[in-house]
Backbone bond lengths (Angstrom), bond angles and torsions (degrees), N, CA, C in turn:
res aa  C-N    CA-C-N  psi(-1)  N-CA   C-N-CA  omega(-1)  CA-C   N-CA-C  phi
1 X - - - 1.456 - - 1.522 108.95 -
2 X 1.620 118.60 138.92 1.314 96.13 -155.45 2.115 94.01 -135.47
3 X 0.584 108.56 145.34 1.479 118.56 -178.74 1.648 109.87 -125.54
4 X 1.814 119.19 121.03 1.309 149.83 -152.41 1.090 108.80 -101.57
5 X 1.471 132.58 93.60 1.454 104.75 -174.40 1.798 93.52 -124.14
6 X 1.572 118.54 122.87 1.666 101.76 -161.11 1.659 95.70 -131.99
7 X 1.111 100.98 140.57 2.050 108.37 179.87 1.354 102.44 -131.05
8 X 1.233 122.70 176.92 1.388 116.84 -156.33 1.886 97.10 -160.28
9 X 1.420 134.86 130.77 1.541 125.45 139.24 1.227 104.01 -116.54
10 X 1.527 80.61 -150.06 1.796 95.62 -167.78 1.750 124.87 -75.26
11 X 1.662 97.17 -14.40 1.333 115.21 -168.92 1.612 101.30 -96.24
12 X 1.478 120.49 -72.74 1.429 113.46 -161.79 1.678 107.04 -122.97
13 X 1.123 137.68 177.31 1.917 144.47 152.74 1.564 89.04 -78.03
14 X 1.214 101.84 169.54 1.576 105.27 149.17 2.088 93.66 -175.28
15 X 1.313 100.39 121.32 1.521 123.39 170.31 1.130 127.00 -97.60
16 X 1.433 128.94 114.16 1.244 139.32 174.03 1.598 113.95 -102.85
17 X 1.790 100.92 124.32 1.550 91.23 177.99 1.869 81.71 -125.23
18 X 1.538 98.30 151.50 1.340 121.16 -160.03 1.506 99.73 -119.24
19 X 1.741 115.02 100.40 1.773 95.80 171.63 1.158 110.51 -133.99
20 X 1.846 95.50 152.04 1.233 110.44 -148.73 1.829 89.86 -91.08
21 X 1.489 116.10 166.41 1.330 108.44 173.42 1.467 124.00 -129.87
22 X 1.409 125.54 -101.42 1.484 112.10 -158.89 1.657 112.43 -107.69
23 X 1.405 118.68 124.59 1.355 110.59 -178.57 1.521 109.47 -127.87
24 X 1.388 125.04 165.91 1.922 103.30 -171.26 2.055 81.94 -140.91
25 X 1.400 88.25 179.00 1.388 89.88 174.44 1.594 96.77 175.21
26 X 1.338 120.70 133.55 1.564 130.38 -153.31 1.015 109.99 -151.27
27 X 1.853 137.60 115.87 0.800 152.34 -160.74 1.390 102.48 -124.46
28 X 1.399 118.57 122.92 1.366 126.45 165.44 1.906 106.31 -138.34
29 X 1.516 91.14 -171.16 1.781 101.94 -175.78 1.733 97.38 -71.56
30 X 1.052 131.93 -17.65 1.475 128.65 -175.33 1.869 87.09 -74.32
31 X 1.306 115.51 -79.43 1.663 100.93 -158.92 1.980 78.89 -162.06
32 X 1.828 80.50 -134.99 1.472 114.65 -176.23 1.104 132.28 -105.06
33 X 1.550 147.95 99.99 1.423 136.91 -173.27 1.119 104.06 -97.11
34 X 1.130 131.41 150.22 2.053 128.66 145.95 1.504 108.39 -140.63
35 X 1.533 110.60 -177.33 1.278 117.83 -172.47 1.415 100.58 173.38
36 X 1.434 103.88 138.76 1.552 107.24 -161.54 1.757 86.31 -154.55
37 X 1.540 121.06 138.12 1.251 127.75 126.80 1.761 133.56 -61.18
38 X 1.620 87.10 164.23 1.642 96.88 -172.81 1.444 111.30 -95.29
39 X 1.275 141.95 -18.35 1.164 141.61 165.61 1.165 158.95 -64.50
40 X 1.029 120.20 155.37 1.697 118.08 -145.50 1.654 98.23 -151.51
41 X 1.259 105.88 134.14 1.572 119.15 170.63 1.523 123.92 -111.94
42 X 1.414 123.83 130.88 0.808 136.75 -166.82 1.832 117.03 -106.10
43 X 0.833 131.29 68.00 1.449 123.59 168.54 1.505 118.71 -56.32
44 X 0.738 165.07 -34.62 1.514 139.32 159.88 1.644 130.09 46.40
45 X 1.882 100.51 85.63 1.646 118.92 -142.42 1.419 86.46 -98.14
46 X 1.835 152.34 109.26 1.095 166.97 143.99 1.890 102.42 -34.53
47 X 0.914 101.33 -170.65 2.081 118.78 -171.52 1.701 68.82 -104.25
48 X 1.474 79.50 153.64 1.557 110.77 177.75 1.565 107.68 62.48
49 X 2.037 118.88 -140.05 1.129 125.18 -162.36 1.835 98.66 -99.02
50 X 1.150 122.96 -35.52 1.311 122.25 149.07 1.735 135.19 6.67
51 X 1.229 110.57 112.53 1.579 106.45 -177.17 1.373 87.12 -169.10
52 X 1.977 91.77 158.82 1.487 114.34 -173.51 1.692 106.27 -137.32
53 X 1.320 109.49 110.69 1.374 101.14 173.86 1.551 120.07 -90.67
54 X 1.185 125.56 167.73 1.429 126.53 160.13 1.504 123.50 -157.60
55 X 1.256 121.16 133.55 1.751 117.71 163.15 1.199 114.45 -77.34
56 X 1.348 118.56 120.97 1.780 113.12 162.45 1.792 101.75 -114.63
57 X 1.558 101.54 159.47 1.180 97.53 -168.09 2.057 97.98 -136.45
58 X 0.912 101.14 157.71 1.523 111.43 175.35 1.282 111.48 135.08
59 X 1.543 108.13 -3.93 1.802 102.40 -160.57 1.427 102.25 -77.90
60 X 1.514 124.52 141.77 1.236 122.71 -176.38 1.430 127.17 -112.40
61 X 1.619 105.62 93.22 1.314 118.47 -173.08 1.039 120.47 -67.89
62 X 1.046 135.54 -6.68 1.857 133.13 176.90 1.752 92.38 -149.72
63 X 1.627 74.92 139.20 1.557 120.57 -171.47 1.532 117.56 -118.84
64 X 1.110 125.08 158.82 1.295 134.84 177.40 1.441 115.43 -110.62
65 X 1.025 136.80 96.71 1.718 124.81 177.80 1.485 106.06 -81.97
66 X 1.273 114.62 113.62 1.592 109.03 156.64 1.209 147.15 -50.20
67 X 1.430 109.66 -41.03 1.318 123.85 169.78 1.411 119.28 -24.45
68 X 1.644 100.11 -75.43 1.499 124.24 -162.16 1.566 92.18 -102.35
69 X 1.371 140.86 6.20 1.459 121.85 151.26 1.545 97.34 78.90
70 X 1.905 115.57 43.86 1.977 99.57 -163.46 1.922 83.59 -135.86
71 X 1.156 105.95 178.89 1.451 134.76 154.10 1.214 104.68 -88.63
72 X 1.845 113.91 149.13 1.320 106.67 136.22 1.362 102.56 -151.89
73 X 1.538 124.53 164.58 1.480 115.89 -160.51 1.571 99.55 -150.81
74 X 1.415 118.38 140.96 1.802 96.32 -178.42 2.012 102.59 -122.77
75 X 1.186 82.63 -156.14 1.684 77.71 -157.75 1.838 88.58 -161.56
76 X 1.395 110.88 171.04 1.553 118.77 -171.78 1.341 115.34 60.95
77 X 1.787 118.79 -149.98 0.969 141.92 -172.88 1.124 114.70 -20.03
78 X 1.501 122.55 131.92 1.784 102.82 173.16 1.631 129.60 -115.79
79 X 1.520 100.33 30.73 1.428 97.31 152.00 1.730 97.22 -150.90
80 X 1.322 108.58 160.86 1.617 125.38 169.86 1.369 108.76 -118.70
81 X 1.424 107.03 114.90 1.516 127.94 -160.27 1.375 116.39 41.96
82 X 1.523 138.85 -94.50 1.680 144.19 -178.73 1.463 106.77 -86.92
83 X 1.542 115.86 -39.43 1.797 131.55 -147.99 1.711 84.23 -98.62
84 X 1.441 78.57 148.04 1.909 98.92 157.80 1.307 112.30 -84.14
85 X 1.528 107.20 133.03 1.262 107.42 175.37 1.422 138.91 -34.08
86 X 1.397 118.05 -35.88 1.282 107.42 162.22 1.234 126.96 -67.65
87 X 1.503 113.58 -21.72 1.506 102.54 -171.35 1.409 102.83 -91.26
88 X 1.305 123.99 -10.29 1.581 127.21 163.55 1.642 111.45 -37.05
89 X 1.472 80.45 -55.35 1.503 95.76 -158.82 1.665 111.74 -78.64
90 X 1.320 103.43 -31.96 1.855 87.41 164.85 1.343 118.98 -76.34
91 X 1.364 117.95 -16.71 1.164 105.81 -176.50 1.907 124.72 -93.32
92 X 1.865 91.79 -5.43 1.566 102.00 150.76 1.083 129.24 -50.08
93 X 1.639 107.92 -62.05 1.565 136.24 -159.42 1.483 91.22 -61.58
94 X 1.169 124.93 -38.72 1.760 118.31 -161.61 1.697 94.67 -100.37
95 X 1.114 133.24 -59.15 1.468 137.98 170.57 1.351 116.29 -20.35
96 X 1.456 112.43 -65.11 1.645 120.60 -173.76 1.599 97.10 -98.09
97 X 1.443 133.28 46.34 1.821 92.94 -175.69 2.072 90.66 -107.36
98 X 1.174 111.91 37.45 1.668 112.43 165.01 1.273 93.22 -87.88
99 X 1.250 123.90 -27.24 1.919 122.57 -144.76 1.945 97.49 -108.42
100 X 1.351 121.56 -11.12 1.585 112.66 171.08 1.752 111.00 -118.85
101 X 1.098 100.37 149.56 1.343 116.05 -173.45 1.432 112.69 -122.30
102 X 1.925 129.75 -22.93 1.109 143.78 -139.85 1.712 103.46 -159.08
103 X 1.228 99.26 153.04 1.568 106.88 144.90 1.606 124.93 -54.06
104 X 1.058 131.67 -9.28 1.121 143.29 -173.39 1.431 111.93 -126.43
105 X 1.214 131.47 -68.32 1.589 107.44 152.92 1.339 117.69 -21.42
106 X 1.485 138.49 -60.07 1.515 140.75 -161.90 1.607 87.38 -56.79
107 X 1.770 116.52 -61.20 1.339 109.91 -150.71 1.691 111.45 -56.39
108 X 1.607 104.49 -35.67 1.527 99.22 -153.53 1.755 82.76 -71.08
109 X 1.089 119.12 -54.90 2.279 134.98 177.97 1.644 77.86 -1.88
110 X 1.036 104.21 -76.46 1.660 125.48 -136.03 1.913 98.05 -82.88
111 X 0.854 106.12 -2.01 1.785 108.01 177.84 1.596 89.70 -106.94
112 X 1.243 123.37 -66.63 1.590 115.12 -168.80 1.986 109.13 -51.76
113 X 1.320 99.65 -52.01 1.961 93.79 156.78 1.141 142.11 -26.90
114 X 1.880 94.79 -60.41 1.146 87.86 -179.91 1.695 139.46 -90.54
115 X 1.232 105.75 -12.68 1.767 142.38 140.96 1.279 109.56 -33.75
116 X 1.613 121.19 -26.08 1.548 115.78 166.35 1.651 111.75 -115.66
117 X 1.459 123.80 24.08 1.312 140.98 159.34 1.393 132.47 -96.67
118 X 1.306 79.29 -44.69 2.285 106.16 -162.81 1.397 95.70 -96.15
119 X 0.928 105.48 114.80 2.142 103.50 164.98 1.772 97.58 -52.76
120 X 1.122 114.24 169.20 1.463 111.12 163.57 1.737 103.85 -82.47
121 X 1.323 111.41 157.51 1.454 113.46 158.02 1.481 130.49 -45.90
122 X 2.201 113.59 113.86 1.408 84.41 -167.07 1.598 81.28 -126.20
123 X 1.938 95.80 158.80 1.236 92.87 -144.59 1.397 153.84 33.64
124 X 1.206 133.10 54.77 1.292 101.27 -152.06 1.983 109.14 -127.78
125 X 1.168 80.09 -175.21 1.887 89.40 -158.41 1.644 103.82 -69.23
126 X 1.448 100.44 145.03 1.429 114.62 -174.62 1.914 109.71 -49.06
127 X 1.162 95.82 -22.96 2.115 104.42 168.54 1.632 95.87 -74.20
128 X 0.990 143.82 -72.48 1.190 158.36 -151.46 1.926 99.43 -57.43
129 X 1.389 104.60 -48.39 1.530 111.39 -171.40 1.577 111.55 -65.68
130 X 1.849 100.19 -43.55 1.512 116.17 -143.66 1.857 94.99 -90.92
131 X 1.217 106.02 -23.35 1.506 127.96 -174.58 1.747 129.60 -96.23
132 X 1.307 96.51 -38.00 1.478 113.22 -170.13 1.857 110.88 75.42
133 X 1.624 113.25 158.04 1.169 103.68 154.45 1.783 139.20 -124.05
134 X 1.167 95.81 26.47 1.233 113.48 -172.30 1.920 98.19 -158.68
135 X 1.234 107.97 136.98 1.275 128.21 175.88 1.721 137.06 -158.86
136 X 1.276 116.59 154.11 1.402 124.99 179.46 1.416 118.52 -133.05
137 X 1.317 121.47 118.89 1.354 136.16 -160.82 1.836 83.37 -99.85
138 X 1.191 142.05 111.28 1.601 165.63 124.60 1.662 120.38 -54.67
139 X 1.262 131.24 106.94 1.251 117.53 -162.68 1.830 86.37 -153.77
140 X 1.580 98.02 133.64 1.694 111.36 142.93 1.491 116.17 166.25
141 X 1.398 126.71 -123.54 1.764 117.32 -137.06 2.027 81.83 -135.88
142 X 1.573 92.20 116.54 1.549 108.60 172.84 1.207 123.36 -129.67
143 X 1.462 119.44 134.46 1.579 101.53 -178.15 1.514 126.61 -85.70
144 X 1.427 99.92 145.13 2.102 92.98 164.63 1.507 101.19 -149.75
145 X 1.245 87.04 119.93 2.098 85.03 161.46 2.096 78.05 87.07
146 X 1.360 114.47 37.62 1.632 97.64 162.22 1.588 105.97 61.07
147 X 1.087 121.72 10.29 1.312 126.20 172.96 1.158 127.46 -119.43
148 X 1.534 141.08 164.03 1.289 136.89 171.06 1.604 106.99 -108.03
149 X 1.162 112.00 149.70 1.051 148.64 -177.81 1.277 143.29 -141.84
150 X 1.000 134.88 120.35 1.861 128.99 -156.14 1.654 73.35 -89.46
151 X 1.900 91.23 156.61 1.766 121.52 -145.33 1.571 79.59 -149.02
152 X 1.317 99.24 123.65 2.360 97.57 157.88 1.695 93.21 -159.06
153 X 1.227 83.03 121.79 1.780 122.93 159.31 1.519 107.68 -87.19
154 X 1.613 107.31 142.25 1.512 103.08 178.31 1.724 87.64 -137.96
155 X 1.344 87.72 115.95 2.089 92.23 175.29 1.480 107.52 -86.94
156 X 1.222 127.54 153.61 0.981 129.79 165.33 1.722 119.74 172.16
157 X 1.528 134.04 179.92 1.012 129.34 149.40 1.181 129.52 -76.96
158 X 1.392 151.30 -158.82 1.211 174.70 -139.00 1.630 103.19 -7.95
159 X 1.641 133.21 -143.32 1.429 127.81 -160.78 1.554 99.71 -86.69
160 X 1.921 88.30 164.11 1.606 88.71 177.71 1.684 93.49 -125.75
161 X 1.512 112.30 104.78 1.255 113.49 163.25 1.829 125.58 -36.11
162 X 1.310 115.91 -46.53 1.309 108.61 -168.09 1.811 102.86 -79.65
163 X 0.922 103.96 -30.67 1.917 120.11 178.64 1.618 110.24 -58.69
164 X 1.672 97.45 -27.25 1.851 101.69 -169.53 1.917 83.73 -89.59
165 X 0.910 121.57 -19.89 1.471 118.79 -166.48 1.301 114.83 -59.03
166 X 1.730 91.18 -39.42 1.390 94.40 -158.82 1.792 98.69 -117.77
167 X 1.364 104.49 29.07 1.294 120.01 148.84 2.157 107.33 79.65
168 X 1.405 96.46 -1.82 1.664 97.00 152.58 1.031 131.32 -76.51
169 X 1.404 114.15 148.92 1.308 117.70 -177.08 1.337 104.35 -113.41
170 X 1.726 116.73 157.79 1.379 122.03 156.56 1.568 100.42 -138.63
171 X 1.354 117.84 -155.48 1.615 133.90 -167.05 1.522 101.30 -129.56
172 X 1.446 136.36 89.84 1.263 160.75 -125.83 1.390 89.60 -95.70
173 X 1.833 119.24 -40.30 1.308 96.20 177.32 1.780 137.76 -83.63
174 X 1.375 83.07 31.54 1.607 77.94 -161.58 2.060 84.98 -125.00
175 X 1.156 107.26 167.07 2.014 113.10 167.69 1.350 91.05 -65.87
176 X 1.250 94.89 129.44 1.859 103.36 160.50 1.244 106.15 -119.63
177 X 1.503 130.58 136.90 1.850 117.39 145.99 1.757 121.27 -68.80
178 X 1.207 86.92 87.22 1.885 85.76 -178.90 2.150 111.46 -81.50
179 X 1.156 91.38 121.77 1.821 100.16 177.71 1.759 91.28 -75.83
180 X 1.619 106.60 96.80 1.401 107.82 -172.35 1.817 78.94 -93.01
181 X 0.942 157.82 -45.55 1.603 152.95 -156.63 1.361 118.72 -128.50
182 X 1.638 121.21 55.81 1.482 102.57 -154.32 1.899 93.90 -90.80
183 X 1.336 108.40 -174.52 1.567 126.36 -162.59 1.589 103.77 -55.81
184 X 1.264 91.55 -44.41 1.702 97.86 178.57 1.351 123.02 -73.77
185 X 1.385 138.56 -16.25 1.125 112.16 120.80 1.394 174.28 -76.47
186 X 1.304 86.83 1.06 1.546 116.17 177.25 1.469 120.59 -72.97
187 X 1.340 94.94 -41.75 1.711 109.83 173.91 2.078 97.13 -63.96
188 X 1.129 110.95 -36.33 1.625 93.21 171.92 1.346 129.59 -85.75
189 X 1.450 103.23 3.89 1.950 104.80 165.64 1.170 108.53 -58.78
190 X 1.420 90.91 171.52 1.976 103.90 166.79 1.810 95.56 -87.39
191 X 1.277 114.26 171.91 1.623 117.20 167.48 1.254 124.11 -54.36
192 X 1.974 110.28 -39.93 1.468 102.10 172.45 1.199 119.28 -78.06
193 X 1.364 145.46 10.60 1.428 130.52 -174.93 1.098 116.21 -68.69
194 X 1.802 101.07 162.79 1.559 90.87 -175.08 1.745 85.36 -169.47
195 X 1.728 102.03 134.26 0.701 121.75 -170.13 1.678 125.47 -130.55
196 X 1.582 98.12 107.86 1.561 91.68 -160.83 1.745 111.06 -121.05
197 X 1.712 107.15 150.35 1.580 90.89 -147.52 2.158 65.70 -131.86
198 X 1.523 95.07 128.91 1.356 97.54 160.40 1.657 115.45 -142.91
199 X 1.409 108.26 145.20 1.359 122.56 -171.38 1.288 113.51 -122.37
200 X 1.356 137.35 160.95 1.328 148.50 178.04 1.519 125.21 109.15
201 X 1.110 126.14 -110.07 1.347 129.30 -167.30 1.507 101.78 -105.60
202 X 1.447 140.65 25.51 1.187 162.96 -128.83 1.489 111.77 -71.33
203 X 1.119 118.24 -34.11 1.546 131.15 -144.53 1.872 122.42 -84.01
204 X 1.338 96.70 -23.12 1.659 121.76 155.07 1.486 89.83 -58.97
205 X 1.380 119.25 -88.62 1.286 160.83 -153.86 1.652 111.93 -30.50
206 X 1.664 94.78 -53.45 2.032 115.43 179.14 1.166 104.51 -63.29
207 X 1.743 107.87 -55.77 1.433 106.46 -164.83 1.766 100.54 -80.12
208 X 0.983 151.61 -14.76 1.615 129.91 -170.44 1.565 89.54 -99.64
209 X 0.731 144.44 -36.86 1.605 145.49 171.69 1.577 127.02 -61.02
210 X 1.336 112.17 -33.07 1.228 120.46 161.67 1.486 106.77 -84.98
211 X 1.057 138.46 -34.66 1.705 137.32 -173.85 1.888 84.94 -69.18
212 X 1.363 111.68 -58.58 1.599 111.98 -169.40 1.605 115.44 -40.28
213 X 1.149 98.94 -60.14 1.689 122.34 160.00 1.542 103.28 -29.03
214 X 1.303 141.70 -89.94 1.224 131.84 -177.51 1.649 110.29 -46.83
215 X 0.987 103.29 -35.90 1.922 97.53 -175.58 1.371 93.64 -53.15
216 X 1.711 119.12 -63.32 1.459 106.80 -139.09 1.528 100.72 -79.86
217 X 1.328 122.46 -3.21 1.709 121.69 176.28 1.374 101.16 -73.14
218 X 1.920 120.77 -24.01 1.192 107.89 -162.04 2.064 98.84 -88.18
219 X 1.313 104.61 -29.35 1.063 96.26 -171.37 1.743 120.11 -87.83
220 X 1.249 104.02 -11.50 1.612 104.37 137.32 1.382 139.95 -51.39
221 X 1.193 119.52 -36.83 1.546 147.80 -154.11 1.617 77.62 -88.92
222 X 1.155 119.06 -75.26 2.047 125.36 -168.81 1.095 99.01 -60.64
223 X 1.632 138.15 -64.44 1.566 130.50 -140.42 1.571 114.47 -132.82
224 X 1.587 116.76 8.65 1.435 131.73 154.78 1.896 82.62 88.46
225 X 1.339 141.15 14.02 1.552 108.75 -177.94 1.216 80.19 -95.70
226 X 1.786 88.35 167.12 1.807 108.60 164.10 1.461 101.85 -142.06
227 X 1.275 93.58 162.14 1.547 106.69 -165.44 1.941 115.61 -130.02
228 X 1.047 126.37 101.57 2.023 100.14 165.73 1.692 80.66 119.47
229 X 1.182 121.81 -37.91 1.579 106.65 -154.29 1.877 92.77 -118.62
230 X 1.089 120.72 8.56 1.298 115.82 177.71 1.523 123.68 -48.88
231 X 1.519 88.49 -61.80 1.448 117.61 -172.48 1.412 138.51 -39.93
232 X 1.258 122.26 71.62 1.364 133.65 -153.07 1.822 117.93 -62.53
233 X 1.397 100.38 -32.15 1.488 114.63 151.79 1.560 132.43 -75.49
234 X 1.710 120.31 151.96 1.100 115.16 178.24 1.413 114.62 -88.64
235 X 0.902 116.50 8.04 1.851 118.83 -170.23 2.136 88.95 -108.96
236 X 0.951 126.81 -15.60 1.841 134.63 156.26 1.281 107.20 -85.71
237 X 1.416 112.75 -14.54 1.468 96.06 -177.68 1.994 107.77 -97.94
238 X 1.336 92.55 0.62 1.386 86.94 -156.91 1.829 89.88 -99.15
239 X 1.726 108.18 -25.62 1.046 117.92 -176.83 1.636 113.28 -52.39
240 X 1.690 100.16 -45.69 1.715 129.09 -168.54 1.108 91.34 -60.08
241 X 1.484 146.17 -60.61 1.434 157.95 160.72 1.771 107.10 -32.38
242 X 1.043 126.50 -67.17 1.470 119.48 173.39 1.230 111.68 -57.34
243 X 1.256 129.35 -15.80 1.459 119.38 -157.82 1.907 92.66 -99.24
244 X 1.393 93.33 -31.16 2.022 92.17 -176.83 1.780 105.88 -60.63
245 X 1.911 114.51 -28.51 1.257 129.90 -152.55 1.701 82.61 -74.66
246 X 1.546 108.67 -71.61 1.748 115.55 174.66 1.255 103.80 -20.55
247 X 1.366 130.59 -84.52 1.226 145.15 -141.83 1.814 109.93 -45.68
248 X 1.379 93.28 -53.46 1.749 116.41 -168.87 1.616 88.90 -74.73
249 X 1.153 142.60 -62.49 1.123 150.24 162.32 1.582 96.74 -16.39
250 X 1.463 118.47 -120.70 1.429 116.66 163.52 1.489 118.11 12.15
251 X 1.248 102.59 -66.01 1.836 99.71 -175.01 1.751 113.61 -99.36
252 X 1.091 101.25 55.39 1.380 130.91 161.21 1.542 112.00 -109.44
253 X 1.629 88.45 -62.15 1.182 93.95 -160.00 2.039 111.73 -71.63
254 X 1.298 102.76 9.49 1.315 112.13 176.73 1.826 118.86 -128.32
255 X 1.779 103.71 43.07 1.243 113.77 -178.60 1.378 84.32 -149.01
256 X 1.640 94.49 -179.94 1.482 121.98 165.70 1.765 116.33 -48.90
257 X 1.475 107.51 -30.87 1.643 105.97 -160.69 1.573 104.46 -70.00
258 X 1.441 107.19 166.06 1.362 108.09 162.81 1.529 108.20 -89.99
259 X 1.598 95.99 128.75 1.657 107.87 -176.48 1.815 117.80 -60.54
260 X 0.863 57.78 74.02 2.251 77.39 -173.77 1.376 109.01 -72.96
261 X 1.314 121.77 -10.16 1.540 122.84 -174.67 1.160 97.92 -131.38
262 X 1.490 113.00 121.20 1.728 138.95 -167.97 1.534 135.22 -169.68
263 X 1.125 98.39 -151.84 1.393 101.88 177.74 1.451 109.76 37.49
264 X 2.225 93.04 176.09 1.674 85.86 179.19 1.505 130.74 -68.39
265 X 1.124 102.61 163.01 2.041 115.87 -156.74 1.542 88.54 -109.40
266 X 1.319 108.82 95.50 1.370 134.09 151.98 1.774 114.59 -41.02
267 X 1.314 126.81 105.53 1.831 119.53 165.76 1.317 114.39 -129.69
268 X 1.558 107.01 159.56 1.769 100.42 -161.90 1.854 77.84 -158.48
269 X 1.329 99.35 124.39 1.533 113.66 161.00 1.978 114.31 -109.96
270 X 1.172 89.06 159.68 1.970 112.97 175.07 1.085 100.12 -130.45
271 X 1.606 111.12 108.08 1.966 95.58 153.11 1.800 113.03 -71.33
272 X 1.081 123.66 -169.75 1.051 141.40 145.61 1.767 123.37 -31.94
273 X 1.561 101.48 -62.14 1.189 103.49 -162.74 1.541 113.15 -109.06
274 X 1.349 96.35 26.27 1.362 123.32 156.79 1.949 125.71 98.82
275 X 1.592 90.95 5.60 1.369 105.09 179.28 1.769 104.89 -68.38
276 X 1.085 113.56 159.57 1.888 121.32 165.27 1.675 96.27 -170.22
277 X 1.277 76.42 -176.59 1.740 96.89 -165.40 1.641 95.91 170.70
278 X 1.554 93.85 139.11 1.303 107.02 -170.35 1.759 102.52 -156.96
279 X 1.343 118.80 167.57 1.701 133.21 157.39 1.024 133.43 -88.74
280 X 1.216 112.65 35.59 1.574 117.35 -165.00 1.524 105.40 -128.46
281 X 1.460 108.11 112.92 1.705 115.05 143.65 1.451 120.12 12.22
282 X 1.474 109.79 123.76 2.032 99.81 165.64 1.108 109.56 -85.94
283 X 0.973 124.29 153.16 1.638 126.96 -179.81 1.351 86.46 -67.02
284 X 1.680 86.18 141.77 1.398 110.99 153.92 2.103 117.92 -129.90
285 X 1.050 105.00 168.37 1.527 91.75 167.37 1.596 104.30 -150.37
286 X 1.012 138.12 84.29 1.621 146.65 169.04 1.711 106.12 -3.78
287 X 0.976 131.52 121.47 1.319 108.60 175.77 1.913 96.11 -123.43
288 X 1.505 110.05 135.42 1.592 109.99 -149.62 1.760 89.46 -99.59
289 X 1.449 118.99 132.70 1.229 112.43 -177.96 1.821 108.22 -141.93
290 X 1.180 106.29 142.00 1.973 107.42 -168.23 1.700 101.11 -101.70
291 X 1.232 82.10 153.52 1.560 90.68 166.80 1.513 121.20 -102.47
């Protein structure tokens, strides 16, 4: 997902596209997992055939909101209007938190926002529609039926696969808050389900992970190990999740690609009954004052 930001004098062009990369987020009957890298790529297109790439790393894609006790993690574009996306986004979470009360307050907050940021999609390419280019992974613990239940909203533009599933519609070009996992269905899984929603630079990522996936069923099936699904805790599950982020990371940096997936690997768990724990920074926001 790529974000354009282009200025111009008298001497040279120079184009910056900003992409955002790999974030995960996994919902089962235990709670909430996520896991997000810090990195960010810089292309930087000079006059003529000329260009300069670079990875910087520190940017902090997943956050902790206190309030409502949730994750949230974004993905695509890498700035919203002047600010980098992350700093958008902490400075939402702390800006508006008179105005949310819920997982659902935050989602609709953060859809009516961003509907006055994001142009809608115009024209745009069957990647752009089927994918979105800008997104927010929203995740945590809601009640139904007197019970808790892990809750994940996925904001974003273009289609919502799990929404077409279940036969809703929305308008793809615009941010929607889609309830891709709400409480009420969760309470109708079986115990093992597991439901994992990943965005960004993905496409290394789907395919070596899904091929992995059949290996390690096969090498269960022959020699009794198992692998990825052991982990009976959510603080192993979040580990299993950083460790897929490492891995793809690592084998970047030992191919043709530009190692776009890095830095430190941000994770944040929810139990059920409302415990989490995570590695991530408290928001802060500097506030600049004169004498």
């Amino acid at each position: 997902m790529l974000l354009m930001i282009q200025y111009e004098n008298f001497l040279f062009r120079v184009r910056i596209m900003l992409i955002m990369t790999l974030i995960l987020t996994e919902i089962t009957q235990l709670g909430v997992a996520m896991a997000a890298d810090s990195a960010v790529t810089r292309t930087i297109s000079l006059s003529g055939d000329r260009s300069i790439t670079r990875v910087l790393t520190g940017v902090q894609k997943l956050h902790y909101i206190p309030k409502i006790n949730a994750g949230i993690s974004c993905w695509g574009q890498g700035n919203i209007g002047p600010l980098p996306m992350d700093i958008w986004l902490q400075d939402f979470i702390l800006g508006r938190i008179n105005e949310y009360n819920s997982l659902e307050d935050f989602a609709r907050l953060l859809e009516q926002e961003l509907r006055t940021v994001i142009p809608p999609l115009n024209e745009p390419t069957d990647r752009d529609l089927l994918y979105g280019t800008v997104g927010f992974h929203l995740a945590g613990i809601s009640r139904y039926n007197d019970q808790n239940y892990p809750d994940f909203w996925h904001i974003h533009n273009g289609r919502s696969q799990r929404l077409e599933e279940r036969g809703e519609g929305i308008n793809p070009l615009l941010i929607n808050a889609n309830h891709d996992i709400p409480p009420n269905i969760m309470a109708s899984l079986p115990e093992n389900a597991l439901q994992l929603t990943r965005n960004g630079d993905i496409q290394i990522y789907a395919n070596l992970f899904d091929l992995l996936q059949g290996f390690f069923e096969t090498v269960h099936t022959n020699i009794g190990v198992r692998f990825g699904l052991t982990q009976p805790l959510l603080s192993e599950r979040c580990e299993w999740l950083k460790f897929q982020i490492e891995f793809i990371s690592n084998l970047y940096k030992f191919s043709n690609l530009i190692p776009s997936i890095g830095g430190q690997i941000a994770i944040l768990w929810i139990e059920k009954n409302g415990c989490h724990g995570h590695n991530i920074p408290p928001l802060k926001i500097n506030v600049n004052t004169r004498r």
